[in-house]
C-alpha positions in Angstrom: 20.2 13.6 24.7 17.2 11.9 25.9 14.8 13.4 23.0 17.6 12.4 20.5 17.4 8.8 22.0 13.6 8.7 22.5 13.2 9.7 18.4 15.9 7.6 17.0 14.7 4.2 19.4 11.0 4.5 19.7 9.4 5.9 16.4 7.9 3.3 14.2 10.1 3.1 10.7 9.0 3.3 7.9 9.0 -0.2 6.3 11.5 -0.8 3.0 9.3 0.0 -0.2 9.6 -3.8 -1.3 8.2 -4.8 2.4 4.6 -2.5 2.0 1.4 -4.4 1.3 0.8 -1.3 -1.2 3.0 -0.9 -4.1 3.1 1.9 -6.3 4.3 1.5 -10.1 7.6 1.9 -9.7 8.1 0.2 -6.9 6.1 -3.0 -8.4 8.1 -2.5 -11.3 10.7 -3.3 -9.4 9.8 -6.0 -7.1 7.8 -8.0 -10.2 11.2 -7.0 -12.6 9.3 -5.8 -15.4 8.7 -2.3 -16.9 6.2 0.1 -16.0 4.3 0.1 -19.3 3.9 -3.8 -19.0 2.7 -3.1 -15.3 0.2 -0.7 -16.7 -0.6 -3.1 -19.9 -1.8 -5.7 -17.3 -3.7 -3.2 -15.2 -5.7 -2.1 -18.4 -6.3 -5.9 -20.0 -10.0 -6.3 -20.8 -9.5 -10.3 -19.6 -7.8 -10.8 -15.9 -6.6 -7.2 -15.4 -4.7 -6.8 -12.6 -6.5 -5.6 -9.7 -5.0 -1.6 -9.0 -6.6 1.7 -7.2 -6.5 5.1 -8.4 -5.2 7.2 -5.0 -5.2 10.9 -6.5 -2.6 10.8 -8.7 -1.0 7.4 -7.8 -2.1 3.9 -9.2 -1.4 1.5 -6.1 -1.5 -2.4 -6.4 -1.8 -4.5 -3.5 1.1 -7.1 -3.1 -0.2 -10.0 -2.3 -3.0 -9.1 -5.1 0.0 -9.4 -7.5 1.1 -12.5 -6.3 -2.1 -14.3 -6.5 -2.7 -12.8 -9.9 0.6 -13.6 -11.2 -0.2 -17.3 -10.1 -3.8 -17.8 -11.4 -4.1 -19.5 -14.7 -5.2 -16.9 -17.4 -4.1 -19.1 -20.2 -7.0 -21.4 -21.9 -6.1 -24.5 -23.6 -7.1 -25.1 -27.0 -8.0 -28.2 -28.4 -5.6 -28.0 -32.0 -7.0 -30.8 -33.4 -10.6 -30.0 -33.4 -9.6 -26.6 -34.7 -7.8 -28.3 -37.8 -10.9 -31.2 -37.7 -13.3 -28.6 -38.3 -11.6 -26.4 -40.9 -10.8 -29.7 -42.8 -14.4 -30.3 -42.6 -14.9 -27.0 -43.7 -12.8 -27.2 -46.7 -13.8 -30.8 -48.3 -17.7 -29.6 -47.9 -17.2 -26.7 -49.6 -15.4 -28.2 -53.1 
């Protein structure tokens, strides 16, 4: 009885999968409620990918990564009117 006690009591649990500091795909899938291909889409962007490791055959990403990427601006502003401006200009000095 005491061994029964002594393993159910005093072994460190395993933390809930939402709760680890690692995250594998599915499991950020989850916690960011999106799909796994747009999980993997961000982790292969050429600008701002999300930041993952390759763990043999795993991909992991580090929570508080996510969060921080999911926060940072990745979007630029662009000035509409210059844009218009110039190909205005563009079109008038060409006829």
């Amino acid at each position: 009885m005491a061994e029964t006690y002594f393993s159910a009591h005093h072994l460190p649990r395993e933390q809930p999968k939402q709760n680890r500091e690692w995250l594998d795909l599915k499991t950020l899938t989850q916690y960011a409620t999106v799909s796994e291909r747009t999980v993997r889409q961000w982790i292969h962007r050429t600008a701002n990918p999300l930041p993952a490791v390759r763990v043999h055959t795993k991909i992991l990403v580090r929570r508080s990564a996510f969060d921080l990427w999911l926060e940072s601006p990745r979007l630029e502003t662009i000035d509409v009117a210059s844009i218009v401006d110039e190909m205005v200009s563009d079109l008038v000095g060409t006829n």
